[in-house]
C-alpha positions in Angstrom: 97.9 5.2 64.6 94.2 7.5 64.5 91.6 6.3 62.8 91.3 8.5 60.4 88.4 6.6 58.9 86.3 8.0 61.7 87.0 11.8 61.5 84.6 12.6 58.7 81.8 11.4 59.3 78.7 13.3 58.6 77.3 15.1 61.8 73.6 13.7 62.7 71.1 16.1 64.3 71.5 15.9 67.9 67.2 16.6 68.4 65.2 13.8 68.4 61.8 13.6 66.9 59.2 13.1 69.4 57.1 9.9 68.5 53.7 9.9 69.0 52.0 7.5 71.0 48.6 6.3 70.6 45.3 7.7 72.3 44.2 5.2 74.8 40.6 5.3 75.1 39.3 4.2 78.0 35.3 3.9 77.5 36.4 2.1 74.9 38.8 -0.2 76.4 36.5 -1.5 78.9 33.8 -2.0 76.4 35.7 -4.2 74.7 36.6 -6.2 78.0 32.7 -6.5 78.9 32.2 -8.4 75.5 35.0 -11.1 77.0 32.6 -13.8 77.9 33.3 -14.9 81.6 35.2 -18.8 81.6 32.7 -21.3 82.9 35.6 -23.5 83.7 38.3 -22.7 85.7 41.8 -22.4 83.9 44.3 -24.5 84.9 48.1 -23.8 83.1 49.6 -27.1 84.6 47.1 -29.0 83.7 49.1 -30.3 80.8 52.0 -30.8 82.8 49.9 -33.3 85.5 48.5 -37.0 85.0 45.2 -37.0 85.2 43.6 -37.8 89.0 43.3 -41.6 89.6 39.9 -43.1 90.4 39.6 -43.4 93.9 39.3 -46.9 95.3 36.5 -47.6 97.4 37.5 -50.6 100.0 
């Protein structure tokens, strides 16, 4: 048997509305990356993940 559940179903408008995307600004994007203060340390991500490095044994 059809569906006849289906067949009237209000027709949607087949153009889509164009979103607008946001303005980069690029003086001001770099800017904001010269405020970053540079690390002093260097990152580590598996630093966690390690044990820390055994005291060497001096013979």
């Amino acid at each position: 048997m059809p569906a006849y559940a289906q067949a009237n179903r209000p027709r949607q408008e087949t153009t889509k509305v164009e979103e607008k995307k946001p303005v980069v600004d690029e003086k001001a994007y770099k800017a904001a990356l010269e405020l970053i203060p540079e690390s002093r340390e260097k990152y580590d991500p598996w630093g966690v993940a390690r044990p820390a490095e055994p005291a060497k044994k001096s013979k």
